[in-house]
C-alpha positions in Angstrom: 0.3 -6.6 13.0 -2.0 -6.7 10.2 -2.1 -10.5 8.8 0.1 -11.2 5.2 -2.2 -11.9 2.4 -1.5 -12.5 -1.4 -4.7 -12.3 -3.5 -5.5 -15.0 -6.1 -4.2 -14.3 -9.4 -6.6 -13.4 -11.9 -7.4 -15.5 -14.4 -6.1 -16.8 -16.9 -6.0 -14.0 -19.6 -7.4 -11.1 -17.6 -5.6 -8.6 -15.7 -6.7 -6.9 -12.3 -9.4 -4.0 -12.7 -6.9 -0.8 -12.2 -10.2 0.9 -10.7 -10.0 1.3 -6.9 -12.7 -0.8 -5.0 -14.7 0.5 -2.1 -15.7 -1.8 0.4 -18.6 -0.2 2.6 -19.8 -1.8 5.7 -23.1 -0.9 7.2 -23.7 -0.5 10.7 -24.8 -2.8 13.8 -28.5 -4.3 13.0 -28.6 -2.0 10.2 -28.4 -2.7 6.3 -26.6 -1.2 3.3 -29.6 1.6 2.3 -27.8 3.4 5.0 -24.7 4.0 2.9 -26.4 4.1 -0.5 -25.8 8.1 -0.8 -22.6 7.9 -0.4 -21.7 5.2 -2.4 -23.4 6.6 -5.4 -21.1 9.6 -5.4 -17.9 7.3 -5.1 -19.0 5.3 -8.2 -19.6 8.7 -9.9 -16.4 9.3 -9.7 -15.0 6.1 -10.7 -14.7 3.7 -8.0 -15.9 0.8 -7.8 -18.1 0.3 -4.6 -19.8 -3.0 -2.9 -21.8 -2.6 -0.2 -23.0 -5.8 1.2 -25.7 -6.9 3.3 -24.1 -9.1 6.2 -26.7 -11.6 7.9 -26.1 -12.6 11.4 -25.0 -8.9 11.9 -27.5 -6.6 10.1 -31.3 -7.0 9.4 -32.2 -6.7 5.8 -34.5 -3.6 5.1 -37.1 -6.4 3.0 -37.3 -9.0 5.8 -39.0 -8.7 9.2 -37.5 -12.0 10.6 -34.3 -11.4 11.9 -31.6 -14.1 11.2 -30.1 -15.0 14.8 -27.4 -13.0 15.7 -23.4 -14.6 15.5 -20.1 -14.4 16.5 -18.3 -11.1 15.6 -15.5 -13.4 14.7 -18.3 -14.9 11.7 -19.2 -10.7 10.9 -14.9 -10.3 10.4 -15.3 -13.4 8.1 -17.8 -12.3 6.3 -16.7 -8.9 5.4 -13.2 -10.5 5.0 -14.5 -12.5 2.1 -15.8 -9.6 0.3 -12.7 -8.2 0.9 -10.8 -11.2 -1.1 -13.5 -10.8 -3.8 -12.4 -7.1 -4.5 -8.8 -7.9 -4.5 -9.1 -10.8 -6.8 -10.5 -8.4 -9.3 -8.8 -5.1 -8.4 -5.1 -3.6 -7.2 -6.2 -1.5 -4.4 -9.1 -2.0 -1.8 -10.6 0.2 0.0 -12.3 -0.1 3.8 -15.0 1.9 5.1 -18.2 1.9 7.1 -20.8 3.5 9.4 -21.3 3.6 12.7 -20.2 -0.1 14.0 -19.0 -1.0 10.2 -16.4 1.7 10.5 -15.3 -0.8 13.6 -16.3 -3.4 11.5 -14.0 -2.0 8.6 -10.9 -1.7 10.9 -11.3 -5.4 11.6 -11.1 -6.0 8.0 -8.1 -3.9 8.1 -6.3 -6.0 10.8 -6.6 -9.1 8.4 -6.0 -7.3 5.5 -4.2 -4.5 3.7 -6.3 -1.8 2.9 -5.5 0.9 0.4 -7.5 3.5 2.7 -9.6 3.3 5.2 -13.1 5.5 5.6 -14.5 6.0 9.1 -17.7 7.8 9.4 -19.3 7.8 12.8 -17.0 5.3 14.6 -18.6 3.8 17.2 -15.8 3.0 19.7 -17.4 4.2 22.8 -21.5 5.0 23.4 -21.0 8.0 24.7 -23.4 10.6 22.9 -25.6 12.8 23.9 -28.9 10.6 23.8 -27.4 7.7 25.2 -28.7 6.8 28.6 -26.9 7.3 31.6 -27.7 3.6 32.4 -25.5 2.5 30.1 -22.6 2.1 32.4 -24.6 -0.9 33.5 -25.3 -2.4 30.0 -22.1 -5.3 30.6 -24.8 -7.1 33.4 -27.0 -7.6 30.1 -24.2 -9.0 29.0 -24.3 -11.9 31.5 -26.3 -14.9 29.9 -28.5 -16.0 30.0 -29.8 -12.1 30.1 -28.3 -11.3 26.6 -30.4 -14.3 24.8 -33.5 -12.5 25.7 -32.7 -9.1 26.4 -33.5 -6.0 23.7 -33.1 -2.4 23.8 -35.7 -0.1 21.6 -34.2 2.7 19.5 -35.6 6.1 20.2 -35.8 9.4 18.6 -33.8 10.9 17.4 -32.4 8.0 15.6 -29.4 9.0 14.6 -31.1 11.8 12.5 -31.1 15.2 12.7 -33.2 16.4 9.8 -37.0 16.1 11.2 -38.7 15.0 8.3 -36.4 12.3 7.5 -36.8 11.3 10.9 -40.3 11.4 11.0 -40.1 9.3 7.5 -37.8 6.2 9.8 -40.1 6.6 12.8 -42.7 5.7 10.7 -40.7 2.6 9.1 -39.9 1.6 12.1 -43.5 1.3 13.2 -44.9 -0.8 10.4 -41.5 -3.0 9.4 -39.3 -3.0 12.4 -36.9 -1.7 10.2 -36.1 1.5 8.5 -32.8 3.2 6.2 -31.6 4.2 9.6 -31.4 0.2 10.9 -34.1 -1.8 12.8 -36.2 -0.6 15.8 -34.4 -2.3 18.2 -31.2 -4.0 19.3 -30.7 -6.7 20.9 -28.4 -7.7 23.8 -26.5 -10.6 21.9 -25.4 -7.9 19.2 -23.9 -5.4 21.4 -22.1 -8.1 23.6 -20.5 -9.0 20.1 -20.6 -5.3 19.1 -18.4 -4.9 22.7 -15.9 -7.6 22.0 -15.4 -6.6 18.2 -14.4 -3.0 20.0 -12.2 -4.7 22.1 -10.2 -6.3 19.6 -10.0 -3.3 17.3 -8.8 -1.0 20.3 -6.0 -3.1 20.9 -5.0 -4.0 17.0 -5.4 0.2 16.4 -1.6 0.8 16.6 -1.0 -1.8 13.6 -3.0 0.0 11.4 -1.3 2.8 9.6 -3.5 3.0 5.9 -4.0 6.6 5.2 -7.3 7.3 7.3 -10.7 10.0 6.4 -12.5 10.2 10.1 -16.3 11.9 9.3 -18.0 12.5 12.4 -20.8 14.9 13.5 -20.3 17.5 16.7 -23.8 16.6 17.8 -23.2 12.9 17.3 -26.3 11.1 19.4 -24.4 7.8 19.6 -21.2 8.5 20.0 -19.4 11.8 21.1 -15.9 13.4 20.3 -14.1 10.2 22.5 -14.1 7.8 19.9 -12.3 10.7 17.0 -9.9 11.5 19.8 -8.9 8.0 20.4 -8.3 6.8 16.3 -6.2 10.1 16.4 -3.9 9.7 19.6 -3.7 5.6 18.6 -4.2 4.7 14.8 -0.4 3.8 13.3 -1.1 5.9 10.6 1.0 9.1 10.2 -0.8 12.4 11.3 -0.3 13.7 8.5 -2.2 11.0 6.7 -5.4 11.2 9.0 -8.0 13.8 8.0 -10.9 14.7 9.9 -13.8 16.6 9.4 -16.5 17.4 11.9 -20.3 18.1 11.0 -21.9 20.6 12.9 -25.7 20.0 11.6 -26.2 16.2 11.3 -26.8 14.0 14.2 -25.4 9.7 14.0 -26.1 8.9 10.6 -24.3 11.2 9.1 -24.7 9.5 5.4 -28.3 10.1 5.5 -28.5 13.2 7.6 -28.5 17.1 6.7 -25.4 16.7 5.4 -25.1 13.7 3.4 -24.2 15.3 0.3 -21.1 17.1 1.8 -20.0 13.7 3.8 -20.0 11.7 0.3 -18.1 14.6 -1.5 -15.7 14.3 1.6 -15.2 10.7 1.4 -14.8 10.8 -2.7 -11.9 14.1 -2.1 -10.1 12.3 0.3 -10.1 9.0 -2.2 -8.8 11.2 -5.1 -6.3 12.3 -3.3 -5.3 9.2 -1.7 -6.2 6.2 -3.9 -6.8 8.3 -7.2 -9.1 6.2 -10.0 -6.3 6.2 -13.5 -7.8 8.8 -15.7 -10.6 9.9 -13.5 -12.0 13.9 -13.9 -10.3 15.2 -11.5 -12.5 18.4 -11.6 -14.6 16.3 -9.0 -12.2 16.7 -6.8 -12.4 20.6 -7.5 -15.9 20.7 -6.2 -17.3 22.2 -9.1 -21.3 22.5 -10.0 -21.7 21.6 -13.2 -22.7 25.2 -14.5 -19.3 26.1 -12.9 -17.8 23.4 -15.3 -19.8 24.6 -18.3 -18.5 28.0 -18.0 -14.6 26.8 -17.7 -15.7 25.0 -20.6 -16.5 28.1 -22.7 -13.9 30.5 -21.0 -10.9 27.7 -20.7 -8.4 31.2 -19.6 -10.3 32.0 -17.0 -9.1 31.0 -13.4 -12.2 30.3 -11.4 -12.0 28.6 -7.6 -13.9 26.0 -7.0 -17.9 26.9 -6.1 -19.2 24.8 -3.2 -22.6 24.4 -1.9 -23.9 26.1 1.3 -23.9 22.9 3.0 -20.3 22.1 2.3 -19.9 25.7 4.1 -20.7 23.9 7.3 -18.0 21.7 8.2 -14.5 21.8 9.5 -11.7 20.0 8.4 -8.8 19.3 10.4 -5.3 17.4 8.7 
């Protein structure tokens, strides 16, 4: 059951922001340029959006030094603090993430209410396509002392489908050890804790019944169709409040990939809908370029449907 929590009153002669906040969680050993795409489009249309760096858990795109890995229990408390933040300053909060922060995100959720909750990539099984066979054998690296010194390289395709962004994070990767896409490698401490934060979310998924947006791509590297199928079958939220969309041209990281630009007008749709910003334009929601909105403007009688790009052609979406 998700834990009972009163935010701190405001204060004294200020009321509560009646924007929406959006709390985005980057992935494992990763940092927030990952989600930076998609966050500008939800403050676009009127959210409010924090997407912090989280030490212990991600490696910050400036600094080659890794801080030691912790506890996934000090990653919960971390992101559970910026949650507090938000709701001291606004009604309604808002959960998402990428890749391990969409875990990351749920555990928020299990501590506290969230408004919504945005799952792009979820990572609760490594099952994808470029994940090695081997990995059936990854919980012996979990046996310390192996995980203090253990590490596992990333390798192409990195998440990434699109070949010259790729190239672009292959070459970060070789000169800081870190790119957009997260650092060049992983090591064993942070997928033990990654493994025990999945663990606790699987069994707290029943509890959580927020209205839930799953994004995840067909061709997902990382992690395949398993870990959609489970957050439908077990989530507490009503069917009829879980959307998903699957992206057929976008490897991992989706947010950055071929299809970023359809993802973030996903994510801001669904939040409309949902958790809708007091006086926002809803002809964002509409999907509507803006020389589709300058001609409403001159011919206000006409009925026009919305006008999409190609790339938001590409993708299914299933209630």
């Amino acid at each position: 059951m998700v834990a009972s929590f009163n935010p701190p009153p405001p204060a004294a002669g200020t009321r509560r922001d009646q924007r929406p906040a959006v709390l985005l969680l980057h992935g494992l050993c990763a940092n927030p340029l990952e989600l930076m795409p998609l966050a500008r489009t939800l403050r676009a249309a009127g959210y409010v959006v924090e997407a912090p760096a989280l030490p212990g858990y991600g490696v910050p795109a400036e600094q080659q030094d890794r801080i030691p890995v912790t506890r996934f229990e000090d990653w919960l408390a971390l992101a559970v603090q910026h949650f507090d933040d938000l709701a001291a300053r606004h009604e309604r909060v808002v959960v998402g993430g990428l890749s391990m922060g969409s875990v990351l995100a749920l555990a928020v959720a299990l501590r506290r209410p969230a408004a919504a909750q945005l799952l792009v990539s979820t990572s609760l099984h490594f099952d994808g396509w470029n994940v090695s066979p081997w990995r059936r054998l990854l919980p012996i690296a979990f046996v310390p002392p192996l995980r203090q010194w253990l590490t596992f390289r990333e390798r192409e395709p990195y998440g990434i489908k699109n070949e010259r962004l790729r190239a672009w994070v292959a070459q970060a990767m070789v000169s800081n050890h870190v790119s957009a896409a997260g650092a060049d490698t992983l090591p064993a401490t942070s997928l033990y804790q990654a493994w025990r934060m999945i663990r606790f979310v699987r069994a707290g998924l029943p509890h959580l019944d927020a209205p839930t947006l799953i994004l995840h791509a067909s061709e997902d590297d990382v992690s395949g169709p398993r870990s959609v199928h489970e957050l439908q079958r077990r989530l507490g939220t009503r069917p009829e409040d879980i959307e998903v969309h699957w992206f057929h041209h976008s490897y991992h990281m989706l947010t950055l990939d071929n299809e970023r630009s359809a993802v973030a007008n996903a994510a801001r749709d669904f939040l409309l809908n949902r958790v809708p910003v007091a006086g926002a334009n809803q002809d964002l929601s509409l999907g509507l370029t803006p020389d589709a909105l300058q001609n409403r403007a001159q011919n206000p009688g006409q009925n026009m449907a919305p006008t999409l790009t190609q790339e938001e052609h590409l993708h299914e979406q299933h209630a």
